[in-house]
N, C-alpha and C positions, 0 to 999 in steps of 0.2 A: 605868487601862485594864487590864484583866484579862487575862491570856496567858492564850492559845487552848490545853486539854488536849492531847500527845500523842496521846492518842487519838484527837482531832477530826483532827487534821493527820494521821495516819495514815491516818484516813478519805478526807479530800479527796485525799491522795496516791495514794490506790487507785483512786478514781472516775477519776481525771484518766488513771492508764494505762489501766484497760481501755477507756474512752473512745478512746484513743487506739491503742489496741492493735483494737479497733473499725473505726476507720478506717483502719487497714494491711489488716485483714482483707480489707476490702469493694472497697479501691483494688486489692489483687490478684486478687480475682475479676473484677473489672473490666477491668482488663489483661489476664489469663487471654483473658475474653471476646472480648475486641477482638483478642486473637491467635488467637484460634480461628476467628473468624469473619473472619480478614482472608484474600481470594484472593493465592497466591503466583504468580506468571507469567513464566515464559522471554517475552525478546522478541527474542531474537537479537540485530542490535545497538543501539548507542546512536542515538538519533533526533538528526538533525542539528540539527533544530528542532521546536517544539510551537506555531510559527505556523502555523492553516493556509493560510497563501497564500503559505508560503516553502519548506513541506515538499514529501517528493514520495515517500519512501520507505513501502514497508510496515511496518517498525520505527515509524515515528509515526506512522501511520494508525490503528493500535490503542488506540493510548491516545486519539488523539483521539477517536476511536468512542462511549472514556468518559466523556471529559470534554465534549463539543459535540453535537449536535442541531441537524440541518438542519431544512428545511421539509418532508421525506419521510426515514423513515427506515428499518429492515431489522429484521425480527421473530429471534426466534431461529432460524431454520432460511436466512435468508441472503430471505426475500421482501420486500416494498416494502410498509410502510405508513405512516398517517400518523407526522407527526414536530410538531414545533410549527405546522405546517397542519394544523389536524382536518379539514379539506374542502377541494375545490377543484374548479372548471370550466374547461373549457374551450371558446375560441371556434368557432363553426364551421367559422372558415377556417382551424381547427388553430394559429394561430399566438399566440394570448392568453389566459396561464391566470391564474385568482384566483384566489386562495389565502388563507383564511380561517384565522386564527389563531389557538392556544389562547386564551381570555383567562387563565389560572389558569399560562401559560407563565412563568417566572425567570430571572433570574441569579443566577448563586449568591450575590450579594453582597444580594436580594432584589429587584432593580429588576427589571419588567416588558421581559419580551421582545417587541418592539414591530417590525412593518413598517418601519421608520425604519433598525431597524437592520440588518434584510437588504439594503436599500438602501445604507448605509452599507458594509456589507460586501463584497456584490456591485458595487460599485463601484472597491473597495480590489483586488480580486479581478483586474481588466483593466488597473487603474492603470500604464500603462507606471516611472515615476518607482518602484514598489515592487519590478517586475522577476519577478515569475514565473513560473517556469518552466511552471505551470500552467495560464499566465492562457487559452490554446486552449480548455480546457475549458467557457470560459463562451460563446465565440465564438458558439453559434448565438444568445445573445439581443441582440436589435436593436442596432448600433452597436459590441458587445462588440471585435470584431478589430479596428475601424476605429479604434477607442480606443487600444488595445494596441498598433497598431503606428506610432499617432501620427497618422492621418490623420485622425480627429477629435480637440481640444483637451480639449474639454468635457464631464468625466466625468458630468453631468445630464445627456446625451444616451441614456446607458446605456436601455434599455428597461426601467427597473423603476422604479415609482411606486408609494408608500405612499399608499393613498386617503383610508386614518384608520389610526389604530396596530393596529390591529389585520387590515386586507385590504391586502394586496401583487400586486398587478399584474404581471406579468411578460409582456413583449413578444418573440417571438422575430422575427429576420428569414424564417423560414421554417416551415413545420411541421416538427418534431423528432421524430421517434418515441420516440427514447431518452432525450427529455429529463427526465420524472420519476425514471425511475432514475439520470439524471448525479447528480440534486440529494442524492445520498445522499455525493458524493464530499467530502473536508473543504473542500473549496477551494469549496464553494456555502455552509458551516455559516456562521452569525454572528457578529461578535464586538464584544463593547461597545465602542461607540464611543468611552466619558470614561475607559477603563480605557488604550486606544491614547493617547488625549491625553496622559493623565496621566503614563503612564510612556515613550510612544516603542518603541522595540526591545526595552528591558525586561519589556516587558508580559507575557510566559509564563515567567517566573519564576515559582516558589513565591513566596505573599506577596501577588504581582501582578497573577495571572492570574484574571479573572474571567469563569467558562465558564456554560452553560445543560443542559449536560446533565446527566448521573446523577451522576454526579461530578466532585469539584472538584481542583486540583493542590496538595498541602500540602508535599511535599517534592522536591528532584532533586539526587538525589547523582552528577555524573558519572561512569560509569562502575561504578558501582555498585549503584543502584534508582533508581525513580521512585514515589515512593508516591500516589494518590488516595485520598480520604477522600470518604464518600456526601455531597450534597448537599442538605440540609436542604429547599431551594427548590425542587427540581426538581419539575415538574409532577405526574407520576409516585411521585415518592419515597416512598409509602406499599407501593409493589409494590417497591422497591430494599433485595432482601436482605442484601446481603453490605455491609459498614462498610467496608470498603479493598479495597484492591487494588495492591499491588506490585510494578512491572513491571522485569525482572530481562535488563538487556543481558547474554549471552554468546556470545560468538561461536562457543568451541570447543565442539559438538555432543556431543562424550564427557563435558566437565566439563558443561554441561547432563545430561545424563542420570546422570551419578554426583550431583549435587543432587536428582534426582526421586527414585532410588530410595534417599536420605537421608532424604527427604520436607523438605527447604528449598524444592521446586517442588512445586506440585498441577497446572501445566499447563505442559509446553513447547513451544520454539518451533518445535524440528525433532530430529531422529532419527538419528543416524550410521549412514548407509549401510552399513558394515561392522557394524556391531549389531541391523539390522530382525532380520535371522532370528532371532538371541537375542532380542530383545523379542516375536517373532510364537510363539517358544513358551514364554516364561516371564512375559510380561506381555500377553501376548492378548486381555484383556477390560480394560486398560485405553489399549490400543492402537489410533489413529483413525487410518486411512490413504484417503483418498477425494477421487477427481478433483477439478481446482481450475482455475480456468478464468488458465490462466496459460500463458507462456508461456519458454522457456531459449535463450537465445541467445548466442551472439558480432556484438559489433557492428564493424564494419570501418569507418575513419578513409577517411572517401572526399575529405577536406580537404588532401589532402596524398598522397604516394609512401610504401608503395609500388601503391596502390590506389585510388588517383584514375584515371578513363577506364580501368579494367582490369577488368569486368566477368567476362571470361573466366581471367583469375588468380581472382578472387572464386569464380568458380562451380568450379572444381581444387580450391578447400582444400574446398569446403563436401561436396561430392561422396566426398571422401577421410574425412570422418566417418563411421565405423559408428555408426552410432547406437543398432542393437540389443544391439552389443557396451556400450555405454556403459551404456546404460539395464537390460540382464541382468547384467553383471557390479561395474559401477564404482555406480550411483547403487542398484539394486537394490531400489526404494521405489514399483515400478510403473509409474512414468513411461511416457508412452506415445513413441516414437521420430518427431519432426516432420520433416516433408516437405512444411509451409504454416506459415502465418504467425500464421492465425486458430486456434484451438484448436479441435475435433470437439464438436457439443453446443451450439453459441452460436446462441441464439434467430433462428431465423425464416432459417440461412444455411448454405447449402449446403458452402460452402469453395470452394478450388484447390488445386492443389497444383506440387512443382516440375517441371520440366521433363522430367528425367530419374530420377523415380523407377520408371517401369517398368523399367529397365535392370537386366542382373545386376550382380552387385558386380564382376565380371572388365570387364564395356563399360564403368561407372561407372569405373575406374581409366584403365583405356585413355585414354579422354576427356579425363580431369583432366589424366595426363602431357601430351597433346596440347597444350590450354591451356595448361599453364604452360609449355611450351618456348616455346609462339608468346607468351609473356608475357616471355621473352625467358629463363627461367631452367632449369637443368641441376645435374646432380652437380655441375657443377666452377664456378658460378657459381648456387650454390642463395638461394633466398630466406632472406632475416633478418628474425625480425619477436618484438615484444616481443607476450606475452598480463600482459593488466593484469587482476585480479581483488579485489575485496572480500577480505579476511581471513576464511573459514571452510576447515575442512574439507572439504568438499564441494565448493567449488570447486576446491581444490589437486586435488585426487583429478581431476577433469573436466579441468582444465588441463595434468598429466600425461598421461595418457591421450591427450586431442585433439596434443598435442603428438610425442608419440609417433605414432601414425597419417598426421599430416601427415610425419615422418621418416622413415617406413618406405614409403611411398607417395611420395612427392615427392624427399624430401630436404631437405625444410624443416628452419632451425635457428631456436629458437626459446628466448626469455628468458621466466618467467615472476617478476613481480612481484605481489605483493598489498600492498594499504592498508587502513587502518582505514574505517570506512563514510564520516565526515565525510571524509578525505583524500578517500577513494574519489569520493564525488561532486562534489567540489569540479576535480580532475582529468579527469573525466566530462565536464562544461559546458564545462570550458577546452579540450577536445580535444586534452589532451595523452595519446595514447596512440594506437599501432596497432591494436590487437584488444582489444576490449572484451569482460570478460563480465559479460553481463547479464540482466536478465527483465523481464518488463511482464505485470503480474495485471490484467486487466478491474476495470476502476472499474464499471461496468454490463454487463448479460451484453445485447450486444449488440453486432455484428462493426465497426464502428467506433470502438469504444474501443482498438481492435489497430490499423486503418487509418491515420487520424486522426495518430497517432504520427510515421508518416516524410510524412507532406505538408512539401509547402517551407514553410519559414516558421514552425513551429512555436516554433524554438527552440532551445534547449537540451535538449528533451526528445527530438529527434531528435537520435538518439545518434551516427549514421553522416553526417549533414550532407548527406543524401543529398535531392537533388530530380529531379524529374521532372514538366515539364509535362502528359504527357499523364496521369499517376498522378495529379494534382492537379485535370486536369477532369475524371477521371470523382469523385472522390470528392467534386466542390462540385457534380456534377449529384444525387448520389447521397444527398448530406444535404439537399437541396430535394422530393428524388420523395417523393411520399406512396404511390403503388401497390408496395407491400413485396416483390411480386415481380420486379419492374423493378428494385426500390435493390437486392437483394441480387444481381441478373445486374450489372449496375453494380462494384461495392463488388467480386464475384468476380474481375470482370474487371481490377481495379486490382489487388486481390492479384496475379494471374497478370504481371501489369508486373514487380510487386515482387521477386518470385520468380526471375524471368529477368534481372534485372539483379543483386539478390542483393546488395545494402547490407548486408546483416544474412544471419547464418546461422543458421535453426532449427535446436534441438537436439533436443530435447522439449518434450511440454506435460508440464504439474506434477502431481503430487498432492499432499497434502499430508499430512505425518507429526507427529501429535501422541499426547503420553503424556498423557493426563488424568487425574486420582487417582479413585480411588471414591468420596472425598468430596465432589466436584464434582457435584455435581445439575445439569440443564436444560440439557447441551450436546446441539445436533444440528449432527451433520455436514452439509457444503454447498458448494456448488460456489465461492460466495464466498468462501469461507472466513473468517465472520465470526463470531466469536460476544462478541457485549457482554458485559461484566459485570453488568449489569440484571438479564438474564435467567438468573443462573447463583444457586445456593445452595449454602451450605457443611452436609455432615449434620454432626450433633453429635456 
């Protein structure tokens, strides 16, 4: 056997690195790429869950956004179009839609998105045994509450029927006006049925989670990020610009924005009120600030002392909020200062408002003092009461302030406490706490996504545990009326209940503060305030 010249093995030893020197090259560009093209996103905070029929927060709403596709979904500017239904009719007597289905629809894992499985889901959706805080939402279709609250066994009963895999049926108990834009909220989106088998509660885990929409879940670092990666399968995925997308819990508003103007965020979640004016003159054009169909509230423990049968203590603290001072000095983000329930702007609805808002702010005090003596309380016997809040800036900032107000008016003392968002909601459902603060963003822009909320029987979702029969029969005559002028004199008139008994204390309605980078292509402001990752592009 003849040894191989030096010089040959010199040879082979040269091809072999730049070869390999080659492919380092090509792996960095590569890398480069995929981090250039990945979307970075404030979400405020960590999402309690990425079930959708266990969630309830805005924080996971978003990401669910990316990852799931209902049967109707939301274009970039926050409007209603198809979703995995390309078409759909409805019956004449308003109460039976079909809903025709992509065929070319996925899972990310590649299995056909199939009528079988919104039935599967929309059934999971009402399942008393799963427990949802959300499960109301599906209530107008046929059997859905009856299910829920146990008074039918038999989740077949559900009104929804796969005709063939691909047409879905859908039953309501009554005509719905706002039911195609419910079907955009997560708690209508699908989810594979052999993926629930397989794994149980597991199942939104990286690894586990097998979604339909534009993106799929590849990593969740708690506390940390949440990364999605494009999904190959999606229907659409030929229009699906952007390879990732990172969604980035933080609660505190300044370390958000010290990250944006590092450029580790291209999009945040919100904006420190003590910073709008410096962002309104140094970062201006990349600064969205635009009404949001939401609502800021304190919720009052009507389960319990000291505000159980106390309407008129209720209406003393609520009365004793300036609101404009709140909204011009302390939030400073344009808010608009609430005096109703429903927010100004909500399709086809006039509003109410409270009882004593004509009043000056000198009769407004007058008043309050009044109530709360006849509430039994004074300087020398003043109210106690704890304010509970989520962990942000912005709150603490509100919860000072209101605290402050009700002291210098009243003589209220008052503790405040804040929890991380899982603490926070978990505390929330149990109803351990006095004064809640809280908000509720319209799932549909329509005056019963606000209403709906404090009816009896809701749940957990009603925050103040607050019921009221006659509030309850106008709003199950009011989700049956088809003449839109009648539901909305209806639905006012309920507000106007609400109001006067005063469970809950508007603050503001919202706007909403985001910093977008210039690199972001295809965002439109919107009352939703939605905007998918689908629709967005990174420039180079």
């Amino acid at each position: 056997m003849l040894e191989t010249s030096p010089r040959n093995r010199l040879g082979t030893l040269t091809r072999t690195m730049v070869v390999a020197l080659l492919a380092a090259l090509l792996l960095g560009i590569s890398s480069a790429h995929a981090a250039k093209n990945t979307l970075q996103r404030g979400n405020g905070a960590e999402p309690e869950t990425l079930d959708v029929h266990k969630s309830s927060g805005v924080p996971a709403a978003g990401i669910q956004r990316d990852l799931f596709e209902g049967l109707v979904a939301e274009a970039a500017d926050g409007s209603l179009i198809p979703g995995v239904a390309e078409t759909w009719t409805l019956s004449d007597d308003g109460k039976v839609y079909t809903f025709h289905l992509r065929k070319n629809a996925k899972w990310s894992n590649g299995d056909p998105v199939t009528a079988h499985d919104f039935v599967f889901a929309l059934r999971r959706g009402v399942d008393p045994a799963v427990g949802s805080g959300y499960a109301f939402i599906l209530w107008p279709i046929a059997n859905g509450e009856e299910i829920t609250k146990g008074k039918v066994k038999e989740l077949d009963r559900l009104g929804v029927e796969a005709v063939d895999a691909h047409t879905l049926k859908v039953t309501l108990k009554a005509p719905t006006p706002y039911f195609i834009g419910m079907l955009t909220h997560p708690h209508a989106y699908p989810v594979h049925p052999k993926t629930l088998e397989r794994h149980g509660d597991k199942w939104t885990r990286a690894g586990n989670m097998v979604s339909n929409g534009a993106y799929r879940l590849t990593e969740w670092v708690p506390q940390s990020h949440i990364r999605l990666e494009r999904n190959p399968h999606y229907w659409d995925a030929a229009d699906v610009r952007i390879d990732a997308v990172v969604f980035h819990p933080t609660e505190d508003t300044s370390t958000e924005l010290k990250r944006f103007r590092s450029g580790e965020l291209d999009v945040t979640y919100d904006v420190p009120p003590d910073q709008i004016a410096w962002v309104e003159k140094n970062l201006a054009d990349q600064f969205h600030n635009t009404a949001y169909l939401g609502t800021y509230y304190y919720a009052l423990n009507l389960t319990k002392a000291p505000f159980r049968d106390r309407p008129g203590l209720r209406n003393a603290l609520a009365m004793t909020i300036d609101r404009e001072i709140l909204t011009g000095k302390v939030t400073k983000g344009g808010e608009i200062p609430a005096y109703a329930w429903v927010p100004p702007g909500v399709n086809r609805y006039a509003g109410a408002s409270v009882h004593w808002k004509g009043l000056s702010k000198a009769e407004r005090l007058a008043r309050a003092k009044k109530l709360y003596a006849e509430a039994g309380y004074s300087k020398d016997n003043p109210l106690k009461v704890q304010i509970l809040y989520n962990t942000s800036d912005n709150h603490k900032r509100i919860a000072i302030a209101i605290s402050g107000m009700w002291k210098k008016a009243l003589g209220v003392q008052t503790e405040l406490f804040n929890q991380e968002w899982k603490v926070y909601l978990t505390t929330r459902r149990a109803k351990q706490f006095e004064v809640l603060r809280a908000g509720w963003i319209g799932d549909y822009n329509d005056a019963n996504t606000f209403l709906e909320l404090l009816k009896g029987g809701v749940g957990t979702m009603n925050p103040a545990g607050w019921s009221n029969p006659e509030y309850d029969a106008l709003m199950r005559k009011a989700e049956t009326e088809t003449d839109l002028e009648v539901r909305a004199k209806l639905m006012q008139k309920a507000e106007s209940i609400l109001l006067k008994d005063m469970p809950i204390i508007p603050i503001y309605h919202y706007t909403t503060q985001h910093l977008v980078s210039p690199r972001v292509k295809g965002w439109k402001d919107n009352v939703m305030d939605v905007h998918p990752t689908r629709y967005l592009s990174l420039a180079p």
